[in-house]
PDB file of N, CA, C and O in Angstrom:
ATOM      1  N   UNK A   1       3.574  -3.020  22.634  1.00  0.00           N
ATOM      2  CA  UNK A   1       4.795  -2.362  23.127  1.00  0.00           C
ATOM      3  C   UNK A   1       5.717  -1.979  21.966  1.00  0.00           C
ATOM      4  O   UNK A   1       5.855  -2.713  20.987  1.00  0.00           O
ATOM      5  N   UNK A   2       6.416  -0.667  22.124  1.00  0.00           N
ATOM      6  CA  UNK A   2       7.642  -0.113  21.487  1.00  0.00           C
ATOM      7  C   UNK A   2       8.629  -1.285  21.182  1.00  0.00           C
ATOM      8  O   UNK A   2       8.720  -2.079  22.118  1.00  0.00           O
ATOM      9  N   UNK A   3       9.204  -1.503  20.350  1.00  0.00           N
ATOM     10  CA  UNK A   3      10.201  -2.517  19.915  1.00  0.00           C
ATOM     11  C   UNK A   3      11.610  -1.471  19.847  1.00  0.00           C
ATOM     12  O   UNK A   3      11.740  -0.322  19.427  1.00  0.00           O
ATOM     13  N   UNK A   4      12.704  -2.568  20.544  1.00  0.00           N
ATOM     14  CA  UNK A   4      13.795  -1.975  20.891  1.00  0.00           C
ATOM     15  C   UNK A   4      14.556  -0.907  20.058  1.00  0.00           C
ATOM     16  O   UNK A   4      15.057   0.160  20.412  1.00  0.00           O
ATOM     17  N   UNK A   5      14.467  -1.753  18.369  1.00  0.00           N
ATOM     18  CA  UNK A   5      14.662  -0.978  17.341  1.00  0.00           C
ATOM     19  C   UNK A   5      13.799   0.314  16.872  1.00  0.00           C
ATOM     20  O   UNK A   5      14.342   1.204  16.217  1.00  0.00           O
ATOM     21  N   UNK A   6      12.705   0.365  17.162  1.00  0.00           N
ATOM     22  CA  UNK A   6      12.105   1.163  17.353  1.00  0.00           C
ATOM     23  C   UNK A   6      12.699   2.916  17.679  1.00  0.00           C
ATOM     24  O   UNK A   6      12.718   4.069  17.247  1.00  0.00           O
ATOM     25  N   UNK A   7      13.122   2.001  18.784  1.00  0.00           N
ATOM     26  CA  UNK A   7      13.206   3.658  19.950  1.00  0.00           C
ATOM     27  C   UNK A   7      14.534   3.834  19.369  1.00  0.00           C
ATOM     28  O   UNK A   7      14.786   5.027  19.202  1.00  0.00           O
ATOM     29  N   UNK A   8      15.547   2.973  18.972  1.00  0.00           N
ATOM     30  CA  UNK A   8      17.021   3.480  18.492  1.00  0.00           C
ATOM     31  C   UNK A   8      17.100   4.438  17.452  1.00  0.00           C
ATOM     32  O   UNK A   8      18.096   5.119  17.208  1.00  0.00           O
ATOM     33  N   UNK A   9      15.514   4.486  16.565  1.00  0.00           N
ATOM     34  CA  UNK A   9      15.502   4.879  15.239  1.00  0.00           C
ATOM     35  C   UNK A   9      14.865   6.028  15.669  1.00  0.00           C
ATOM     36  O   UNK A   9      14.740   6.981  14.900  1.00  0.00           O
ATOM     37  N   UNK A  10      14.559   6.050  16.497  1.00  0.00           N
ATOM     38  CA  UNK A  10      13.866   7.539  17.034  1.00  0.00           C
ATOM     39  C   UNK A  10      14.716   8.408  17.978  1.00  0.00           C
ATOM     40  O   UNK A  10      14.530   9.624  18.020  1.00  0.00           O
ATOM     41  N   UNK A  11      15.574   7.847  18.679  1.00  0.00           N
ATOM     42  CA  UNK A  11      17.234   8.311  19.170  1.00  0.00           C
ATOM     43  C   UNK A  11      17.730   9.007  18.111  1.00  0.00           C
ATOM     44  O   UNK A  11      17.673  10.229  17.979  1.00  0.00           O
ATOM     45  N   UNK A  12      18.288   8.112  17.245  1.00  0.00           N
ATOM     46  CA  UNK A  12      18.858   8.924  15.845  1.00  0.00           C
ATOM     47  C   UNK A  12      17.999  10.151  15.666  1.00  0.00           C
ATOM     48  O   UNK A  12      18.612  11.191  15.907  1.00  0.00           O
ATOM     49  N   UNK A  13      16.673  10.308  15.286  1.00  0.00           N
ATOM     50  CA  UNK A  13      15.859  11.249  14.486  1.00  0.00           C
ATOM     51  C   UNK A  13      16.062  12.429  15.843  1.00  0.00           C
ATOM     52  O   UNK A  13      16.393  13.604  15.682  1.00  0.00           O
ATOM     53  N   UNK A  14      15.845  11.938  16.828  1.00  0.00           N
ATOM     54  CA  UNK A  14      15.664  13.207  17.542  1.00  0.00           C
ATOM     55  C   UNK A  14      17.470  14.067  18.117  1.00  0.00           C
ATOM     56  O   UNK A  14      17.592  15.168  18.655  1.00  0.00           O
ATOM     57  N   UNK A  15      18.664  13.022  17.725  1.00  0.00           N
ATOM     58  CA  UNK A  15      20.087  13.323  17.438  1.00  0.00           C
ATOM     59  C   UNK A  15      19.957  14.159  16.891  1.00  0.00           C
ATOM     60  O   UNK A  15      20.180  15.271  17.368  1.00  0.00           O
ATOM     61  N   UNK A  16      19.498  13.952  15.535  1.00  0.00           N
ATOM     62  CA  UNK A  16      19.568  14.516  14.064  1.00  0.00           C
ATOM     63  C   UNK A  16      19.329  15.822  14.782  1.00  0.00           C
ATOM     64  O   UNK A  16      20.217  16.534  15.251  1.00  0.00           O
ATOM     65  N   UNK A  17      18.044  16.054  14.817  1.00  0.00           N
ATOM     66  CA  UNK A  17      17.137  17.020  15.033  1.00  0.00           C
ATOM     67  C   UNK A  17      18.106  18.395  16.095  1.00  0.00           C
ATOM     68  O   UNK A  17      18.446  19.541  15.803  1.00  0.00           O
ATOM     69  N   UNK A  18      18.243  17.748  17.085  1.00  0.00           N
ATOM     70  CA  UNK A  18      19.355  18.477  18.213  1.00  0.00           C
ATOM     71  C   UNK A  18      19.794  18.756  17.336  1.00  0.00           C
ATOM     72  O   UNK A  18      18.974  19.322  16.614  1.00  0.00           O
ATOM     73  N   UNK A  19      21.245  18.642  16.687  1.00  0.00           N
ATOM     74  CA  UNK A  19      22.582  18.608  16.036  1.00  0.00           C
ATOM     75  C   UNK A  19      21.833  19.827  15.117  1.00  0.00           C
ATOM     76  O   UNK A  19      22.088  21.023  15.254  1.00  0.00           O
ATOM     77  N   UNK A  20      21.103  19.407  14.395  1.00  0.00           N
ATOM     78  CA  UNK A  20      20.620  20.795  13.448  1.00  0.00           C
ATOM     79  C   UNK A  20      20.065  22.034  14.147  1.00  0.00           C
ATOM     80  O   UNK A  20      20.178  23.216  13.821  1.00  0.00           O
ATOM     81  N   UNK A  21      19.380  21.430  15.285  1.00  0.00           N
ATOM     82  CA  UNK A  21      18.682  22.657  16.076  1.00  0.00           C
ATOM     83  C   UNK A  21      20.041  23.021  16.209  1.00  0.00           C
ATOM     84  O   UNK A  21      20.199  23.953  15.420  1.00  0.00           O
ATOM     85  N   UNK A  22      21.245  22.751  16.864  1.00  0.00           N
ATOM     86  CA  UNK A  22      22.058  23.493  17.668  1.00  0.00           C
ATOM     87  C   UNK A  22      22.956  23.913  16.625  1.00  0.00           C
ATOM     88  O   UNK A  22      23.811  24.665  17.093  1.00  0.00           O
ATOM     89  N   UNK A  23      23.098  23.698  15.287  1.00  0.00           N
ATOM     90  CA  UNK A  23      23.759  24.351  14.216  1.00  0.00           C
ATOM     91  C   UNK A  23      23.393  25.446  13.803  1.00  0.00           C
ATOM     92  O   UNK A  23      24.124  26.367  13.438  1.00  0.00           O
ATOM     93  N   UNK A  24      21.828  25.412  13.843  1.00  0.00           N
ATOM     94  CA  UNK A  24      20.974  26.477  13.735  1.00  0.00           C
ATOM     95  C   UNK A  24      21.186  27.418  14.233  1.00  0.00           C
ATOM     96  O   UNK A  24      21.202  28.402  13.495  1.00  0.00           O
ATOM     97  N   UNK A  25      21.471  27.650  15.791  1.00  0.00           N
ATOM     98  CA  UNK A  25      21.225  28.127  16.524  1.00  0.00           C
ATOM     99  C   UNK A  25      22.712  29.411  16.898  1.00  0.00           C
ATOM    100  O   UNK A  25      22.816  30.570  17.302  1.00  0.00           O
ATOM    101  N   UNK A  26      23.780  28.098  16.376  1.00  0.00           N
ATOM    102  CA  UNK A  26      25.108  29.004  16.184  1.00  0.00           C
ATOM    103  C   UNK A  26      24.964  29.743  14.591  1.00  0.00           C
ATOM    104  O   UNK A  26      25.695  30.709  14.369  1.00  0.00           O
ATOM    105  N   UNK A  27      24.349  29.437  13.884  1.00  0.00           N
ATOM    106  CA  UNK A  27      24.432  30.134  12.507  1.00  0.00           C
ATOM    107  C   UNK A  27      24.030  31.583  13.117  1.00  0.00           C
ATOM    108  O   UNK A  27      24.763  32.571  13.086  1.00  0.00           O
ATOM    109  N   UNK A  28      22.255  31.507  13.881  1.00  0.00           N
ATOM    110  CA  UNK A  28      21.900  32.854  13.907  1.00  0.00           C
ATOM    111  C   UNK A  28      22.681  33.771  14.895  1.00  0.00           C
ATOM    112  O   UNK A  28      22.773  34.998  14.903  1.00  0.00           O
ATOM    113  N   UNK A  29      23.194  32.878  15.689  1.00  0.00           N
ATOM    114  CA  UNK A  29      23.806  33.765  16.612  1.00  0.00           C
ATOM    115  C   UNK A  29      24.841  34.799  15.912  1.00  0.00           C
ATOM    116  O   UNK A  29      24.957  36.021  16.011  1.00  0.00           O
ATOM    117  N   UNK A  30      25.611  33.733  15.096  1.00  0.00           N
ATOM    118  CA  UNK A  30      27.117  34.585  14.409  1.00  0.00           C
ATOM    119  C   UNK A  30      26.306  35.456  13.254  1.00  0.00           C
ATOM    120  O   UNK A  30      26.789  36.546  12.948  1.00  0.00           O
ATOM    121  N   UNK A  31      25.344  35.106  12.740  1.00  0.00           N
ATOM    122  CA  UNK A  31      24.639  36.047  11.699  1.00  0.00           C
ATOM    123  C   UNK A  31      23.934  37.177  12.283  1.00  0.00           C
ATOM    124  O   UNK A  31      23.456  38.003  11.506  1.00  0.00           O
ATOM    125  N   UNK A  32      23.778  37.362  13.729  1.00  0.00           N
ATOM    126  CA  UNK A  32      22.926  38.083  14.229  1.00  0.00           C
ATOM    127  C   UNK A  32      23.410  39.716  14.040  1.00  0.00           C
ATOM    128  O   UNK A  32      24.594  39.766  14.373  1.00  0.00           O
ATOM    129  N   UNK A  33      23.003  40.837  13.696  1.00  0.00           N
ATOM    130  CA  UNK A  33      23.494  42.244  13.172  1.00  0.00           C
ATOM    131  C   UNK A  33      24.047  42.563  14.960  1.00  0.00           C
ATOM    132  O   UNK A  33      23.863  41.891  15.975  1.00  0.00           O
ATOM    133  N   UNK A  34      24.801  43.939  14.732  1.00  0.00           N
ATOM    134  CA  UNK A  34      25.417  44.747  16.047  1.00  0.00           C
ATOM    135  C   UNK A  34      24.049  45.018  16.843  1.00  0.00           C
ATOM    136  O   UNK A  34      24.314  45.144  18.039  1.00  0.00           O
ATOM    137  N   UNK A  35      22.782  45.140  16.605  1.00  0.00           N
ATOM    138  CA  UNK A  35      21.680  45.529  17.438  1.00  0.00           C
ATOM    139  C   UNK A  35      21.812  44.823  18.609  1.00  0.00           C
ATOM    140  O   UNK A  35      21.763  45.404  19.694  1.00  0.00           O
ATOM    141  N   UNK A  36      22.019  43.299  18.488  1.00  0.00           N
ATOM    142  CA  UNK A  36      21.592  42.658  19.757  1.00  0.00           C
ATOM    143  C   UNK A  36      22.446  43.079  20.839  1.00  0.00           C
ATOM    144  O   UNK A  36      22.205  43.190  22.041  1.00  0.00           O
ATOM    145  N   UNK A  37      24.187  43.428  19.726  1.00  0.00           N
ATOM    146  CA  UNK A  37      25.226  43.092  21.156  1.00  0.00           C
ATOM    147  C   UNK A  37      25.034  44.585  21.872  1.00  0.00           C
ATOM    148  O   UNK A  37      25.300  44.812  23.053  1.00  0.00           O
ATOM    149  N   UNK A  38      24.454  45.676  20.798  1.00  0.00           N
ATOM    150  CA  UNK A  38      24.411  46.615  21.678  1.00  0.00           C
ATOM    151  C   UNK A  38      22.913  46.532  23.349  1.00  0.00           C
ATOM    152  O   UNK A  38      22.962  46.964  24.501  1.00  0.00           O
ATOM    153  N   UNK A  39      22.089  45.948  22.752  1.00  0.00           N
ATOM    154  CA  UNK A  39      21.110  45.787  23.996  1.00  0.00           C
ATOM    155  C   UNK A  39      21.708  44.655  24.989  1.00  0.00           C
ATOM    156  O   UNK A  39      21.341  44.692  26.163  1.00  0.00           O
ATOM    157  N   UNK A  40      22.763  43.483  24.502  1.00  0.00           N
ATOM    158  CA  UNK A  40      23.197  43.644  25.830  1.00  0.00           C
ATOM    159  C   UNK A  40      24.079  44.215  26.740  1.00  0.00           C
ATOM    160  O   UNK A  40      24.217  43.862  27.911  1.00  0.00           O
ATOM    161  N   UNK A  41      24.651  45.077  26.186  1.00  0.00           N
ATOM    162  CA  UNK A  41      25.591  46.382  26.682  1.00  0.00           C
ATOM    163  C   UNK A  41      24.804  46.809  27.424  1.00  0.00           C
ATOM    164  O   UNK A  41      25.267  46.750  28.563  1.00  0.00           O
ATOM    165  N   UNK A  42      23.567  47.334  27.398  1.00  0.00           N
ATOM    166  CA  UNK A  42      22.214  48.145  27.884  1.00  0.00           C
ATOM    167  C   UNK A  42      22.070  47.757  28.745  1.00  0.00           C
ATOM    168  O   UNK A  42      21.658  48.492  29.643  1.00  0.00           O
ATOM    169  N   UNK A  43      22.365  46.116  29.050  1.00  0.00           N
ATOM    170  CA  UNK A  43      21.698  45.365  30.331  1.00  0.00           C
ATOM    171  C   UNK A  43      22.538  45.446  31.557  1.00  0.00           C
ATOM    172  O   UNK A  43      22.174  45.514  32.731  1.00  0.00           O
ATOM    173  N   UNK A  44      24.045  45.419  30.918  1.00  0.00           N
ATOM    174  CA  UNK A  44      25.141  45.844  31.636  1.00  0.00           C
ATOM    175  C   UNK A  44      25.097  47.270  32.307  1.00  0.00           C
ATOM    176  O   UNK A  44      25.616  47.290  33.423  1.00  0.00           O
ATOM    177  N   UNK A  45      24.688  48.222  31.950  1.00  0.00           N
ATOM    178  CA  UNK A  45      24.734  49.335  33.104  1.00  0.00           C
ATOM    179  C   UNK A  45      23.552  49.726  33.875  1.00  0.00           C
ATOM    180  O   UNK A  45      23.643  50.586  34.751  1.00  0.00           O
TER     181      UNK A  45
END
């Protein structure tokens, strides 16, 4: 069996992991060029 400490240390890693995914995720967004916002304009009419 998994030991308690175990899974806490794998909590953290997969924290980590989120927190960067979702930093990531605002970087590309705000880095993303005018192309995207114009296709979703596109979707709008």
């Amino acid at each position: 069996m998994v030991s308690q400490g175990e899974f806490i240390v794998l909590d953290v890693l997969v924290f980590k992991f989120m927190g960067l995914a979702m930093l990531a995720l605002c970087i590309v967004v705000l880095a993303t060029p005018s192309q995207r916002r114009r296709s979703r304009h596109v979707r709008d009419y």
